[in-house]
C-alpha positions in Angstrom: 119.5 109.9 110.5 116.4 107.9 111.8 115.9 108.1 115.0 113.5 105.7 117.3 111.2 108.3 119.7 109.7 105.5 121.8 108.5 101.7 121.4 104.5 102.0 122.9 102.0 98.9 123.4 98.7 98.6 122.1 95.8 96.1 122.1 96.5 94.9 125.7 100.5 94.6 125.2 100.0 91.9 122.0 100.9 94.8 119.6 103.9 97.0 119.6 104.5 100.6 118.4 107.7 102.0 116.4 107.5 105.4 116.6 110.3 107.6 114.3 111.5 110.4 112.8 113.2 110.7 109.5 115.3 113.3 108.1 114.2 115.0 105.1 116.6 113.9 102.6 115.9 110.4 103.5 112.2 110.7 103.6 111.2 109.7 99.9 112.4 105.8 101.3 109.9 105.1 103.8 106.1 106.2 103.8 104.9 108.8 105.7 101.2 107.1 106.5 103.0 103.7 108.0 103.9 103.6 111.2 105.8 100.2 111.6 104.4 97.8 113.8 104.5 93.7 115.4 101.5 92.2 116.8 101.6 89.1 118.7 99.1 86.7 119.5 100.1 87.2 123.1 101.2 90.1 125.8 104.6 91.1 125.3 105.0 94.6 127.0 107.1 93.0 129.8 110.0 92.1 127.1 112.9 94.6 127.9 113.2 97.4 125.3 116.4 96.0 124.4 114.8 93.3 123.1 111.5 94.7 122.0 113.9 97.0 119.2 114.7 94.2 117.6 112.4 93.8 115.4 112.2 97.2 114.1 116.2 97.3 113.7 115.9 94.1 112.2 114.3 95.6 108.9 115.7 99.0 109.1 119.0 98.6 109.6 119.9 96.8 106.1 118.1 100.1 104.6 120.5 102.1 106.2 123.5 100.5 105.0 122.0 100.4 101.2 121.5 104.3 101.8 124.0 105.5 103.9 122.1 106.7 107.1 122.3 106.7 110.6 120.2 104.5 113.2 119.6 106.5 116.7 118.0 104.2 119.5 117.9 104.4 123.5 118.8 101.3 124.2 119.5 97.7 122.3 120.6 93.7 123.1 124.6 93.7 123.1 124.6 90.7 121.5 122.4 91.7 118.8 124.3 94.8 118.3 127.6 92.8 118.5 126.0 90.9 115.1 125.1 93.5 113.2 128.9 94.5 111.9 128.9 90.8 110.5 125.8 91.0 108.7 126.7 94.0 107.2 129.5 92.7 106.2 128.0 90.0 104.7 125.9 91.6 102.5 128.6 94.0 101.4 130.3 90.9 100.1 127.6 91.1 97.4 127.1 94.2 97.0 131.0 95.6 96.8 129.8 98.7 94.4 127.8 100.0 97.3 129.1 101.8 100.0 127.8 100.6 103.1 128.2 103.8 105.6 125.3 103.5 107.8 125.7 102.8 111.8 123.5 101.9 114.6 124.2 104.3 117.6 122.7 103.4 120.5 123.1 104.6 123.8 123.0 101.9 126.1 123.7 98.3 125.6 122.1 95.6 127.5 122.9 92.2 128.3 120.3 90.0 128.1 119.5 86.1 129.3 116.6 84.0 127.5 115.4 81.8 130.5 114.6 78.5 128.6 115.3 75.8 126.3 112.5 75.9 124.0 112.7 76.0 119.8 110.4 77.4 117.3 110.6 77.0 113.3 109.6 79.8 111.0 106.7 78.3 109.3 104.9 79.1 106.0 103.9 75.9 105.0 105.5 75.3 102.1 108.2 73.1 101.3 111.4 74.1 103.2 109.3 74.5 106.5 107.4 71.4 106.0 110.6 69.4 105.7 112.8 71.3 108.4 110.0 70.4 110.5 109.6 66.5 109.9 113.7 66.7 110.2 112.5 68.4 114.0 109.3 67.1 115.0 110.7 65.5 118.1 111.8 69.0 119.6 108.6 70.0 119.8 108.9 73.2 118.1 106.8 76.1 118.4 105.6 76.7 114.9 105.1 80.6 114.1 103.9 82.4 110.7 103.9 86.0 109.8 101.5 87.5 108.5 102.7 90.4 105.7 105.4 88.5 104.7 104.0 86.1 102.1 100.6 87.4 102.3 99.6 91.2 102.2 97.5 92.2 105.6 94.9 93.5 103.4 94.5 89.9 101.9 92.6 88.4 105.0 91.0 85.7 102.6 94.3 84.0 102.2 95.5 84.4 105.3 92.3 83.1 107.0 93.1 80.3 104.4 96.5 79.5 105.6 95.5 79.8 109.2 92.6 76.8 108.3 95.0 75.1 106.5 97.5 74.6 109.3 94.8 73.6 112.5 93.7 70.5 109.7 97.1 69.2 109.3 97.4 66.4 111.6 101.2 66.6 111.6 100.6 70.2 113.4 100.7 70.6 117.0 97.9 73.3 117.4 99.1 74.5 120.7 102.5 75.1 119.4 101.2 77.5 116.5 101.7 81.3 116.9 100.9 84.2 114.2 102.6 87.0 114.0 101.8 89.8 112.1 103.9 92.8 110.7 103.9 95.5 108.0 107.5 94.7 107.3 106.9 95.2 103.6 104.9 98.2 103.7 106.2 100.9 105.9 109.0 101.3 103.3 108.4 102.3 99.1 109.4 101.4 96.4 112.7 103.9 96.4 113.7 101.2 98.6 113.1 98.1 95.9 115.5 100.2 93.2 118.5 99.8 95.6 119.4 96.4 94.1 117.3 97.0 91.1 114.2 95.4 92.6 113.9 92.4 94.5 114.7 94.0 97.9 112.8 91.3 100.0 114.3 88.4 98.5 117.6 89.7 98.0 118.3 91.7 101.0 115.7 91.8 103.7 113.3 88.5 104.3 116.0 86.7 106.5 116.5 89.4 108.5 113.0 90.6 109.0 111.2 87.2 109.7 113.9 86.0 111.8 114.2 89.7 113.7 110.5 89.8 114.6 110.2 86.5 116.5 112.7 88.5 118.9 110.1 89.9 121.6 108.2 86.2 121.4 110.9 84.1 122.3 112.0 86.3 125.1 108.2 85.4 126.2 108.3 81.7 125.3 111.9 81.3 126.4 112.9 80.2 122.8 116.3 79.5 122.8 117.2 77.8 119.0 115.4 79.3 116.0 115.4 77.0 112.8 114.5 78.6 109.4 114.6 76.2 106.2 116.9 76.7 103.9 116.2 78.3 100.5 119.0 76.8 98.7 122.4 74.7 98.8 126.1 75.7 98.7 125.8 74.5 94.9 125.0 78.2 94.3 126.6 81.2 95.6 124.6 84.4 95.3 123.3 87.6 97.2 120.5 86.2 98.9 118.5 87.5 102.0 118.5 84.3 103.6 121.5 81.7 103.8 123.4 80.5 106.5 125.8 83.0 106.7 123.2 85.6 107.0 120.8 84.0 109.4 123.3 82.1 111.5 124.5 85.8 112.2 121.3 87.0 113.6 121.8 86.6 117.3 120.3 88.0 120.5 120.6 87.1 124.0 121.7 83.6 124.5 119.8 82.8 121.6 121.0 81.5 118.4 119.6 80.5 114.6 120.0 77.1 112.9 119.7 77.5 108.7 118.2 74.1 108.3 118.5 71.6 105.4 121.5 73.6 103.7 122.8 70.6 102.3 119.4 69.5 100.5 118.1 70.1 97.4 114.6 70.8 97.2 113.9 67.4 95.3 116.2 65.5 98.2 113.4 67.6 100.3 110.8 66.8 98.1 112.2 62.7 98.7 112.4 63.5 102.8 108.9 64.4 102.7 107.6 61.5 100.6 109.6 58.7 103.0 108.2 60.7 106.0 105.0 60.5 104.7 105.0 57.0 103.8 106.7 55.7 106.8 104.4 57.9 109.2 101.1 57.1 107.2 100.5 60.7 107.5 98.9 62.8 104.6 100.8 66.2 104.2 99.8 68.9 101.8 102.1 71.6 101.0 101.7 75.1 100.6 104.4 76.4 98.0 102.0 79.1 96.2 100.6 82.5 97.4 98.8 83.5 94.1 96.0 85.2 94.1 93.9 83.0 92.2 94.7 80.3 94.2 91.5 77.6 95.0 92.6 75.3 97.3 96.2 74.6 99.0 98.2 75.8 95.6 97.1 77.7 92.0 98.8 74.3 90.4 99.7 76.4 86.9 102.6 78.8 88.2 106.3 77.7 87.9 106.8 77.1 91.3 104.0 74.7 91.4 104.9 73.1 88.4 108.5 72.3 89.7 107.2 70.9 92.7 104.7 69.0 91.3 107.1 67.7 88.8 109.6 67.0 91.9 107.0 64.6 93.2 106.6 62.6 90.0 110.4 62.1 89.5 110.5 61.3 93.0 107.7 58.1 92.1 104.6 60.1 94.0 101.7 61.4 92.7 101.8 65.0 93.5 98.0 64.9 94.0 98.6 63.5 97.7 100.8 66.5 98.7 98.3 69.3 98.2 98.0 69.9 94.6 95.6 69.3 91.9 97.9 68.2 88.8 96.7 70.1 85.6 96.4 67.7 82.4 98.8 70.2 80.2 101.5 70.0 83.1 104.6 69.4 80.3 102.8 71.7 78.3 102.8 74.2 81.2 106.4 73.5 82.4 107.9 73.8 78.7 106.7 77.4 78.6 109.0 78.4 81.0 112.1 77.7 78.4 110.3 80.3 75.4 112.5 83.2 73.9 110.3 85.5 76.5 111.3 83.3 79.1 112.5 85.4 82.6 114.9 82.6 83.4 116.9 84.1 86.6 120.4 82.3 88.1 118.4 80.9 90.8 115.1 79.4 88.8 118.2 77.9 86.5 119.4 76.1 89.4 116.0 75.1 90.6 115.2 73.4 87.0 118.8 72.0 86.4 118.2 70.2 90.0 115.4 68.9 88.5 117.3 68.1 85.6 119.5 66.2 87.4 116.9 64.5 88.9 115.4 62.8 86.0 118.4 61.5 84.6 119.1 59.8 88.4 115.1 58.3 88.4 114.6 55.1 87.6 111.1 55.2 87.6 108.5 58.2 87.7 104.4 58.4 88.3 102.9 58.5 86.0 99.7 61.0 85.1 98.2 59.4 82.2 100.2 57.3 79.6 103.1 56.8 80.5 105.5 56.3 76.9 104.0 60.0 76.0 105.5 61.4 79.7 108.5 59.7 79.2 109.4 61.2 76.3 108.5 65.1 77.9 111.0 64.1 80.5 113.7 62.9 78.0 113.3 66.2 75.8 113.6 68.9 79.3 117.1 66.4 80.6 118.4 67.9 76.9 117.5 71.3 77.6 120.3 74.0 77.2 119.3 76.0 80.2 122.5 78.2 80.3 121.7 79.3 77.0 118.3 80.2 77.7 119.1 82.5 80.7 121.7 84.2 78.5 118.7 85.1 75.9 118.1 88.9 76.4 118.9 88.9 79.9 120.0 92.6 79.8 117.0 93.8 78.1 114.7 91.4 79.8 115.9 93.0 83.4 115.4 96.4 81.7 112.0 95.8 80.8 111.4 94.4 84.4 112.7 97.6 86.0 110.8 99.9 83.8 107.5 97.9 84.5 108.3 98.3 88.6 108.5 102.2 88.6 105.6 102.4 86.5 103.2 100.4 88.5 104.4 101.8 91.6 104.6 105.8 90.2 100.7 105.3 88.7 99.1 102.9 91.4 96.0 103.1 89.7 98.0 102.0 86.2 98.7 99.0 88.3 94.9 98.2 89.2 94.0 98.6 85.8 96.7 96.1 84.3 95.2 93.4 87.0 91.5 94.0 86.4 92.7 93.4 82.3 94.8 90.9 83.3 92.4 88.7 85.6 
């Protein structure tokens, strides 16, 4: 069992304390030297326990189903507690071999009433936010980013970035913006990432845990309709931590969660936000990149970055305008992602092959430099066997992967090493 001693308030009620205790033969899954916590830009000790659990239930509770473990709390929202037995459910759709056995006991339940209308959109910037939020902008939303999510604490550069990056876009109301931040990927280790065979936060716990922390502030701002872009389509049906049967689930008081742009491909996305841009006369520059070695908005050379980019040109734009700086190898870059040592996964398949689909429904592209030579790149990835490609030593290729995982996170310093090499 874990059980929650007491929720406590720090730095004048903007920051909030979990403290618990964990039994010993579930200790090696969560690290003794992090005590889990939310900060908010503004005082929130006047939010009802109830509400002020959620958060911390939020990303512990999916840990105790994995493992098999009892949740012990005072007190919790009824109608957060109610949901819980369908997202659990939900994920053991996926997940059949596992036995899901652990409970949230709690010993009071509370009915709670948001007073207010307002809505907020979980915002990072990048492409799925961006969009939901030009789909929204007449609601006015409040606009809230978590810090430890995409970006580590430790890495206040970036983050001090990304906080820059959002007061310059003119699109962004500045008095709707709110930061939150959370160690909701450290107070756990890496026992925790071998429970689907790594990939914990994308596969299990990011809808959960971004959605679950906004609890205690929209209790405070009266937030009554959460939006959080979509990630995907119906298209593709696979264990994912965020998708509308997952988020849509996550419910406490009167509130309620909208999984936004469902039925959009990210290049019908990519298309919203170039008609939105044009139409508005307003420059936009995303933010789909978190590397390290970022200089600017995006790093431009990683996949994610070369799809989007590559979504703008099929879509006629130059991908320059929308916060990238296009590299002069870009088919040179995105062809490496199709090599025998490719790490093609089901969902980067279905990211490419909507790209794929893409290019054979342009009728025009922009074009970088000449445009016969890009026209034949284009031709030569619409003819690319992707299926086959993701089939290419898949099993050893995800054997590798693991290995690599528990070796960088047994022998930390290993891990420094390999960067300092690497970069």
């Amino acid at each position: 069992m874990i059980k929650l001693q007491k929720i406590t308030y720090a730095e004048d009620g903007n920051r909030i304390n979990y403290e618990y205790s964990v039994e010993q033969h579930i200790q090696k899954f969560f690290d003794n030297g992090q005590l889990y916590y939310v900060k908010y830009g503004v005082d929130v000790s006047e939010v009802p326990d109830s509400i002020a659990v959620i958060p911390f239930l939020s990303n512990i509770m999916p840990i105790a189903w994995f493992v098999g473990f009892d949740v012990h709390v005072q007190e919790v929202d009824e109608t957060f507690y109610n949901s819980l037995s369908s997202l659990k459910e939900e994920f053991n759709k996926y997940h059949p071999d596992k036995k899901f056995k652990g409970n949230l006991q709690a010993e009071k339940l509370v009915q709670n009433t948001i007073e207010g209308e307002e809505n907020c959109l979980l915002f990072s910037g990048g492409l799925d936010s961006f969009e939901s939020y030009t789909r929204n902008y007449d609601l006015d939303p409040y606009l809230v980013s978590i810090h430890g999510a995409d970006v580590e604490i430790t890495d206040t550069k970036r983050w001090e970035d990304f906080v820059r990056y959002n007061s310059e876009e003119k699109i962004v109301n500045n008095d709707k913006l709110f930061y939150i931040e959370s160690n909701l990927r450290d107070f756990y280790t890496y026992q925790v990432e071998l429970l689907v065979d790594i990939g914990w936060w994308g596969k299990i716990q990011h809808g959960m845990a971004l959605l679950g922390v906004i609890a205690p502030l929209g209790y405070h701002l009266g937030i009554h309709k959460i939006f959080i872009g979509s990630s995907n389509t119906e298209e593709i049906d696979f264990g994912w931590g965020s998708s509308p049967n997952i988020d849509e689930k996550m419910k406490w008081a009167n509130s309620m969660v909208v999984h936004d742009g469902y039925h959009l491909r990210r290049t019908d996305k990519i298309d919203n936000i170039v008609s939105y841009s044009q139409q508005n006369d307003i420059h936009i520059n995303l933010r789909v990149c978190y590397s390290e070695h970022r200089d600017g908005y995006n790093c431009n050379v990683c996949a994610k970055c070369q799809r989007t980019m590559f979504g703008f040109i099929l879509s006629g734009a130059n991908p320059n305008n929308f916060g990238f700086r296009v590299p002069d190898n870009l088919y040179e870059l995105i062809f490496r992602n199709f090599g025998p040592n490719s790490s093609m996964t089901e969902g980067l398949k279905y990211e490419w092959k909507c790209l794929q689909k893409k290019a054979i429904e342009s009728t025009d592209f922009f074009v970088l430099q000449d445009k016969n030579i890009e026209q034949k790149e284009i031709e030569k990835f619409m003819t690319l066997d992707l299926d086959q490609i993701i089939n290419q030593k898949s099993g050893s290729r995800k054997t590798k992967q693991k290995l690599r995982f528990i070796i960088r996170n047994k022998f930390p310093w290993l891990r420094e090493l390999y960067r300092k090499i690497r970069y």
